[in-house]
C-alpha positions in Angstrom: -130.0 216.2 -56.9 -131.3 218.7 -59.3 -130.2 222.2 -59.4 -133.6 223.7 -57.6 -133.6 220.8 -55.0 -129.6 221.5 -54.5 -130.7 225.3 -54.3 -133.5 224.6 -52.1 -130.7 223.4 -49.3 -128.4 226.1 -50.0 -131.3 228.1 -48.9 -132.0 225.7 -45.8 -128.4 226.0 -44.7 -127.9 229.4 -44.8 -131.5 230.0 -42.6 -130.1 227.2 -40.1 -126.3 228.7 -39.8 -127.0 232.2 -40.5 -124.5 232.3 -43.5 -122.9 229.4 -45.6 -119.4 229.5 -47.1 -118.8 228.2 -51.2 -115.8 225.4 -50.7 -117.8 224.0 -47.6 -121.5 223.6 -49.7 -119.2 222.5 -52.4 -118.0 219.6 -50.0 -121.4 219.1 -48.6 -123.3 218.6 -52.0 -120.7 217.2 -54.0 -120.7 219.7 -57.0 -117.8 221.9 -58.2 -117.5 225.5 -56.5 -118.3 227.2 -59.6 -121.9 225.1 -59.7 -122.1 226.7 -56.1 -121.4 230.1 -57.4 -124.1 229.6 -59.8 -126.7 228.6 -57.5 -125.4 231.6 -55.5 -126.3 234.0 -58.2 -130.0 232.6 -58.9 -130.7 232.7 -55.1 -129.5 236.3 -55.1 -131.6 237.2 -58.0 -134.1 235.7 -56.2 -134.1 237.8 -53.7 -133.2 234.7 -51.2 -129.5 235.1 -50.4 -126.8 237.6 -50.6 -123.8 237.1 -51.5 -120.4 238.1 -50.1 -116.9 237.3 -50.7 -116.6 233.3 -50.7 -120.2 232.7 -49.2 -123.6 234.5 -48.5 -126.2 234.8 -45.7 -130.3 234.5 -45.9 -132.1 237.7 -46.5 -135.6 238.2 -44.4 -138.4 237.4 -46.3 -142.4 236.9 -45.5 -141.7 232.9 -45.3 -137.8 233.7 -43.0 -137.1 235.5 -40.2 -134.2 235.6 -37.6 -135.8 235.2 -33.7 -134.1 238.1 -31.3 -131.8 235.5 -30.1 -130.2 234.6 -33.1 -129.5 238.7 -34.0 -128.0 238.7 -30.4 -125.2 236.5 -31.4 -124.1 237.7 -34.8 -122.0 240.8 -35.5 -122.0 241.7 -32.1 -119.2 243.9 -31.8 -120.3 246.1 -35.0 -124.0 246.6 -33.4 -122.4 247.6 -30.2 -120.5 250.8 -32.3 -123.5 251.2 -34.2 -126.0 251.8 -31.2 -123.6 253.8 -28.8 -123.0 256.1 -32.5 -126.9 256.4 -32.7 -127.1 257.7 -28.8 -125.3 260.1 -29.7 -127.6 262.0 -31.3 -130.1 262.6 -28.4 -129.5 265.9 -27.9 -132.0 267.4 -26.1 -135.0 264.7 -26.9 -137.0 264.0 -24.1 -139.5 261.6 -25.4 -137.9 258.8 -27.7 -139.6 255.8 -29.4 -137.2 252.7 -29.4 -138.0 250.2 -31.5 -138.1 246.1 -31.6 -135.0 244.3 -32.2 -131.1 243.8 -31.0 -129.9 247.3 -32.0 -132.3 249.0 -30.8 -132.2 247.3 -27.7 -128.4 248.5 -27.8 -129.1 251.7 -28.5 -131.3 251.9 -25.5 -128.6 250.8 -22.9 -126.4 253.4 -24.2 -129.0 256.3 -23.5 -127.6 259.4 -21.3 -128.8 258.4 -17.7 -128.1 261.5 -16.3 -131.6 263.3 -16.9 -135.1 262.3 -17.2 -136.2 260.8 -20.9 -139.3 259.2 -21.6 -139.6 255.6 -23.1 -142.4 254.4 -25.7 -141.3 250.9 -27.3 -143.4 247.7 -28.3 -140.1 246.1 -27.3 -140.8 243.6 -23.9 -136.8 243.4 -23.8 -136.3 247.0 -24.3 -139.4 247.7 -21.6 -138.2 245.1 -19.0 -134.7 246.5 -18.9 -135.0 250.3 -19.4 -137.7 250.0 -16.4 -135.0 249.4 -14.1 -133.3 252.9 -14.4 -134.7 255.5 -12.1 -134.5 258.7 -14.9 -136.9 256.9 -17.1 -140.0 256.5 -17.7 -141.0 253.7 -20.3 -144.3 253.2 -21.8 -144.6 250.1 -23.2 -146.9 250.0 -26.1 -150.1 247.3 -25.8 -150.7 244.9 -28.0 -150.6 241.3 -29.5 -146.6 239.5 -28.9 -144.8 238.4 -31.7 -142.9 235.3 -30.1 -139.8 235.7 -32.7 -139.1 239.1 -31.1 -141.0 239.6 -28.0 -142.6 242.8 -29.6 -146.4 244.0 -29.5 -148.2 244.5 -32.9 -151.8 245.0 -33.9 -154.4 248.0 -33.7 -153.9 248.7 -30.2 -150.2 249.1 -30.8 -150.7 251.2 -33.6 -153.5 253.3 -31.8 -151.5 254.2 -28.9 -148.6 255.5 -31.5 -151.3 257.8 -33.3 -151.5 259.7 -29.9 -148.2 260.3 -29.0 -145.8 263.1 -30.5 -142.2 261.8 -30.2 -139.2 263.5 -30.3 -136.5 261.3 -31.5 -137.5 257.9 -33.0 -135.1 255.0 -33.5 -136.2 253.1 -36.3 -135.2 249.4 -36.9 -135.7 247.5 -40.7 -134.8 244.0 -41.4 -134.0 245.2 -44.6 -133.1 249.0 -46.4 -132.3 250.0 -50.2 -132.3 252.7 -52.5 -135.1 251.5 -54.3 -137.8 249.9 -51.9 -136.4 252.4 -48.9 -137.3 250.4 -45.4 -138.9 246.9 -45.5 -140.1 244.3 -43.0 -141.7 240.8 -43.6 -144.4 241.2 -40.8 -147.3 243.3 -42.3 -148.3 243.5 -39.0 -144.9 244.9 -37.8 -144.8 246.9 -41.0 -148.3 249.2 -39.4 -146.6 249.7 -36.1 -143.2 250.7 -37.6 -144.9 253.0 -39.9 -146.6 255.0 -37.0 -143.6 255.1 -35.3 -142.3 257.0 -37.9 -145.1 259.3 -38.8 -145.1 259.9 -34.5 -141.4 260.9 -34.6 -140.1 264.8 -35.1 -136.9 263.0 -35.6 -135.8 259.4 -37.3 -133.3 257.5 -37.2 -132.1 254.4 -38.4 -129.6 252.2 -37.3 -128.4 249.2 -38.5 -125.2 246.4 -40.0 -124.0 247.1 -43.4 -125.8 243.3 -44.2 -129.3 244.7 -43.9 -128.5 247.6 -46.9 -129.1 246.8 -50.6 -132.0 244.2 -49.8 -135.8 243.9 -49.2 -138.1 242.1 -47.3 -141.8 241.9 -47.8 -143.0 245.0 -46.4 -142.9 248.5 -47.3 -143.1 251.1 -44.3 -140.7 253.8 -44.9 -138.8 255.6 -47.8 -135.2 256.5 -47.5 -136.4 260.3 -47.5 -138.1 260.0 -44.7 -135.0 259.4 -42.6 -133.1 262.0 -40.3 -129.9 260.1 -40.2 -128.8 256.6 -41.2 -126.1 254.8 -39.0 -124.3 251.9 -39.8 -120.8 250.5 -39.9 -117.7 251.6 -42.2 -118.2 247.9 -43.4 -120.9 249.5 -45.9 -118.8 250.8 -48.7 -118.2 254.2 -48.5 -119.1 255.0 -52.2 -123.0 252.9 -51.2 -123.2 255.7 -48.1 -123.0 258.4 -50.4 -125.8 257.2 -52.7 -128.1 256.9 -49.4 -126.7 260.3 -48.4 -128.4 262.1 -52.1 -131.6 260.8 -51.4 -131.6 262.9 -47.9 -130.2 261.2 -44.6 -127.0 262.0 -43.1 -124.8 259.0 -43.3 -122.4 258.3 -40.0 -120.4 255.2 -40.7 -118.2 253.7 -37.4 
């Protein structure tokens, strides 16, 4: 096995498991750690993997990207402190945008239910369970369904943001870094995330400490253009402040 085709399975692993380990790819392909450790780096610099302390996961890309399902089941518990954080900050918003994805669809069962909010997501999951509370009203945005996350896209998505004026919008990324601010591989998603956030008085991002420091294929969003950033205290605290100079707050929980 050459070192690209060896790299090429590291790759394939890490998509199919959501994260590989070094000793255990060592075992698997029969090569020294340190080979492993090797390959780790190119893929990194790649822009294909990230590493971590004795492994590294897949990052999104135009040709990879997790299904809804799979986010549902990893780094649960840290999404669950993450969305009820990001509730929070309601205040007194009475029209919020909530966007495709696990968190968000977090974010949205931990809503205040005690007063009358308005709804506008491209989110079936979000839409399908929010619609079931009697204080809201949820819009759900028309459009073309993306089966990996049962989310509308497309001009009539897009055209039905342009109308609104929303007052708090929770933004999701696959990806977020200093340098390439809020990315996406879906151009398609890319539009309609973008018109969430020029539709929104208010943004804010929530997301795992995984998704900062790495870019997917689509810019729709500068770091600048964010209200608040909330994540976990699993994102260094020294990486928080850097986001923190370029304009958001930063809550870390």
């Amino acid at each position: 096995m050459t070192a690209v085709e060896r790299q090429r399975a590291i790759v394939r692993a890490a998509r199919r498991a959501g994260s590989v380990e070094v000793a255990e790819l060592a075992k698997e392909l029969r090569v020294a750690r340190e080979t492993v450790r090797r390959d780790l780096r190119v893929l990194e610099a790649h822009g294909l993997l990230r590493r971590t302390h004795g492994g590294a996961y897949p990052v999104e890309s135009a040709g990879f990207e997790t299904t809804l399902a799979a986010r549902s089941t990893r780094h649960v518990p840290e999404k669950r402190r993450i969305a009820a954080a990001a509730a929070e900050l309601v205040g007194d918003a009475e029209t919020i945008f909530v966007d495709e994805g696990y968190t968000p669809q977090l974010i949205a069962e931990c809503l205040p239910r005690d007063r009358r909010l308005t709804l506008v997501t491209a989110s079936l999951a979000v839409a399908s369970s929010m619609a079931q509370v009697s204080e809201f009203s949820v819009l759900l945005l028309g459009g073309r369904v993306r089966e990996a996350t049962l989310a509308t896209v497309d001009s009539w998505t897009t055209k039905m943001l342009a109308g609104f004026v929303i007052d708090l919008g929770f933004i999701g990324a696959n990806s977020i870094s200093r340098e390439h601010g809020l990315t996406t591989p879906d151009p398609a998603v890319a539009e309609v995330k973008r018109q969430a956030v020029l539709a929104s008085r208010r943004r804010v991002f929530a997301g795992i400490h995984t998704k900062f420091g790495a870019a997917s294929f689509c810019r729709f969003a500068e770091i600048s253009d964010l209200d608040t950033i909330v994540t976990s205290v699993r994102l260094p605290a020294a990486e928080a402040h850097r986001y923190l100079h370029q304009g958001p707050q930063v809550i870390r929980v």
